[in-house]
Rosetta silent file (secondary structure, phi, psi, omega in degrees, C-alpha in Angstrom):
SEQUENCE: XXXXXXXXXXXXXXXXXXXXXXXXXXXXXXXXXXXXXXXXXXXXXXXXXXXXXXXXXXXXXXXXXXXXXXXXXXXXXXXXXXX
SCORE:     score description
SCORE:     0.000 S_00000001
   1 L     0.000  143.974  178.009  147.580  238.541   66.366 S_00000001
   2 L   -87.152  174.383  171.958  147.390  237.590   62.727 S_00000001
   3 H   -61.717  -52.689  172.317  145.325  239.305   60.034 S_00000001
   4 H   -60.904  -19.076  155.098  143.611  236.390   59.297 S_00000001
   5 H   -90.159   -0.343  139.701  142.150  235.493   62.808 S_00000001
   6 H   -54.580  -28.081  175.455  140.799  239.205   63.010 S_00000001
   7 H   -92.087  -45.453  159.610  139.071  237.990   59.810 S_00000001
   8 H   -61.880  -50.311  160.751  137.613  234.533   60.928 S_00000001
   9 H   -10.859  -88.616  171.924  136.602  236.223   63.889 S_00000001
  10 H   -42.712  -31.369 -174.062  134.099  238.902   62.201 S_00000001
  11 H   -72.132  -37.725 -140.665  132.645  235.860   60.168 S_00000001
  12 L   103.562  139.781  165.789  131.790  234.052   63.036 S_00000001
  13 L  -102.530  -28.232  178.133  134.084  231.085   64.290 S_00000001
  14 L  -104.261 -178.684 -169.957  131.206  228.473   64.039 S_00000001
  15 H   -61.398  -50.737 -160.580  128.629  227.038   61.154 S_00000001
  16 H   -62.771  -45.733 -142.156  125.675  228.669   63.150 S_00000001
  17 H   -92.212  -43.864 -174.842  127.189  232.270   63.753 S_00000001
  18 H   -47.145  -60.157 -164.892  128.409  231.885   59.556 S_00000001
  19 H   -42.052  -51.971 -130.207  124.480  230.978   59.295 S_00000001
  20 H   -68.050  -70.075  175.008  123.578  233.560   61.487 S_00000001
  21 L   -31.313  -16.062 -169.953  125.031  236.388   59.614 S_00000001
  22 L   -84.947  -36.948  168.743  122.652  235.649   56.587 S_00000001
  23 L    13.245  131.590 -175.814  119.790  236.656   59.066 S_00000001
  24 L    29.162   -4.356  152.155  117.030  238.363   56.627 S_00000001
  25 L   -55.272  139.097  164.802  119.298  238.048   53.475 S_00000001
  26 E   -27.076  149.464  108.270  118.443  235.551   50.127 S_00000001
  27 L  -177.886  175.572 -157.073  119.385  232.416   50.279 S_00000001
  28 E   -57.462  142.808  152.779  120.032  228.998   48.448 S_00000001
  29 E  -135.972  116.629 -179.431  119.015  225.916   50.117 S_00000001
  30 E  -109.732  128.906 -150.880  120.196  222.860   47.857 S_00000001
  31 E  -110.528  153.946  172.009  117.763  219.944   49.241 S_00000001
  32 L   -22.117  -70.344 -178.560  118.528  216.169   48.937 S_00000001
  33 L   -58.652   25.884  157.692  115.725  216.055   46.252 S_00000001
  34 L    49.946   12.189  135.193  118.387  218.176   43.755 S_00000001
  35 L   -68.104  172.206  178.557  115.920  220.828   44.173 S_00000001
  36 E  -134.542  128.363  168.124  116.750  224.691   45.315 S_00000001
  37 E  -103.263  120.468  175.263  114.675  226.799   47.886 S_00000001
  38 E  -113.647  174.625  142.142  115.517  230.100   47.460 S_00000001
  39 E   172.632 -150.777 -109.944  114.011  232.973   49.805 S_00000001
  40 E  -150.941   82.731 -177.822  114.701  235.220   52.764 S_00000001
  41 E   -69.398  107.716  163.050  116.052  233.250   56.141 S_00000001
  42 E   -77.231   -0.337 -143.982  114.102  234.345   58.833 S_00000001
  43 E   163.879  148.201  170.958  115.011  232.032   61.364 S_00000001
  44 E  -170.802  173.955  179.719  117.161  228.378   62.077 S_00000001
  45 L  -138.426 -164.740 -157.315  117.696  226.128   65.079 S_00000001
  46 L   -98.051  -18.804  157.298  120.641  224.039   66.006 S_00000001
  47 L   -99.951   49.273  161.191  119.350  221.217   63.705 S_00000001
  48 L    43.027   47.389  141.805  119.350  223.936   60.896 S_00000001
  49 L   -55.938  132.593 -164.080  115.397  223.720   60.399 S_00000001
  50 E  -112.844  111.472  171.414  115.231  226.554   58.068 S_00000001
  51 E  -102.136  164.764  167.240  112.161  229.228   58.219 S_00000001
  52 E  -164.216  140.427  177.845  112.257  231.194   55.241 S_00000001
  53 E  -101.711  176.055 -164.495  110.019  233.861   53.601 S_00000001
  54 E    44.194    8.314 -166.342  109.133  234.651   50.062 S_00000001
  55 E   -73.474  164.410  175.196  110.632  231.319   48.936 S_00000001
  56 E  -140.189  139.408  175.903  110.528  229.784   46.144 S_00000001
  57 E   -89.012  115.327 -176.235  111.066  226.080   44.765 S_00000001
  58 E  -119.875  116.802  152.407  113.124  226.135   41.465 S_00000001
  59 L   -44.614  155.708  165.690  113.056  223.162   39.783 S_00000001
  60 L   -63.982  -44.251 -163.645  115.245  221.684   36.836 S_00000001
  61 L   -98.141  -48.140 -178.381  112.229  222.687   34.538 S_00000001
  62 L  -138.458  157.409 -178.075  110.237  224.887   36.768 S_00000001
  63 E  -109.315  107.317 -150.345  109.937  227.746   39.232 S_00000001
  64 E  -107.804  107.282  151.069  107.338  227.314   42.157 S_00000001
  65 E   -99.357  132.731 -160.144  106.421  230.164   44.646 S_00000001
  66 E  -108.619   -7.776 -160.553  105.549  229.033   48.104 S_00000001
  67 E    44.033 -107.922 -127.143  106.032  232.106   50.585 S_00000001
  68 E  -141.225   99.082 -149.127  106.560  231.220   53.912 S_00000001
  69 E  -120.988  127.411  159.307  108.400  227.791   54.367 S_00000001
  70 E   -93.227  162.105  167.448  109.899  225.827   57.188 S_00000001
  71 E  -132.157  124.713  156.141  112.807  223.072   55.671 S_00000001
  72 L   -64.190  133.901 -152.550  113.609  220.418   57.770 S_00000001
  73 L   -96.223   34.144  162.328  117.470  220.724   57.774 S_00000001
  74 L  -103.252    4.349  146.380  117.977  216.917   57.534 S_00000001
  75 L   -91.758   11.623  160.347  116.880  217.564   53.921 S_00000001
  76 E  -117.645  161.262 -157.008  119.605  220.034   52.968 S_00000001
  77 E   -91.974  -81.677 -163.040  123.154  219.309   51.508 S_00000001
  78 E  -144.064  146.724  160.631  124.302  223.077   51.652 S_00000001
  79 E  -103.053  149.655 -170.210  123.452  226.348   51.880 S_00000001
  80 E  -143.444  130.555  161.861  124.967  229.626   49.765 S_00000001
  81 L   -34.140  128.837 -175.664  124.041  233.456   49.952 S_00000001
  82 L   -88.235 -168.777  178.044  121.840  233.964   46.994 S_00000001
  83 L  -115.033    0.000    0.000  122.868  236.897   44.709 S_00000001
């Protein structure tokens, strides 16, 4: 077997299991509306409704906290681990 399918493996082979891995970790959610929800994924389904805790809405201008959010996932482009 190569080294590199021992390494997709461990990731996850699908979007969900990639998602999955993020479990209680930051992260980005960049929404249609060019805003970014950042917070703490608690939670997704298979149409990548997004719960998330501690979030926050950051703005071009401004930074909005919200706590405890669901995102409908037919309003996000992509998600990224925050840092």
């Amino acid at each position: 077997m190569m080294e590199s399918d021992n390494n997709d493996r461990s990731m996850g082979s699908r979007p969900l299991d990639v998602l999955g891995s993020a479990s209680g970790k930051r992260v980005i959610l960049h929404l249609k509306s060019t805003d970014k929800v950042v917070g703490v994924l608690k939670a997704f389904d298979s149409h990548i409704n997004i719960w998330l805790d501690d979030a926050e809405v950051q703005g071009s201008d401004t930074t909005v906290k919200i706590g405890t959010v669901l995102v409908r996932g037919d309003s996000i482009v992509w998600i990224s681990p925050s840092k």
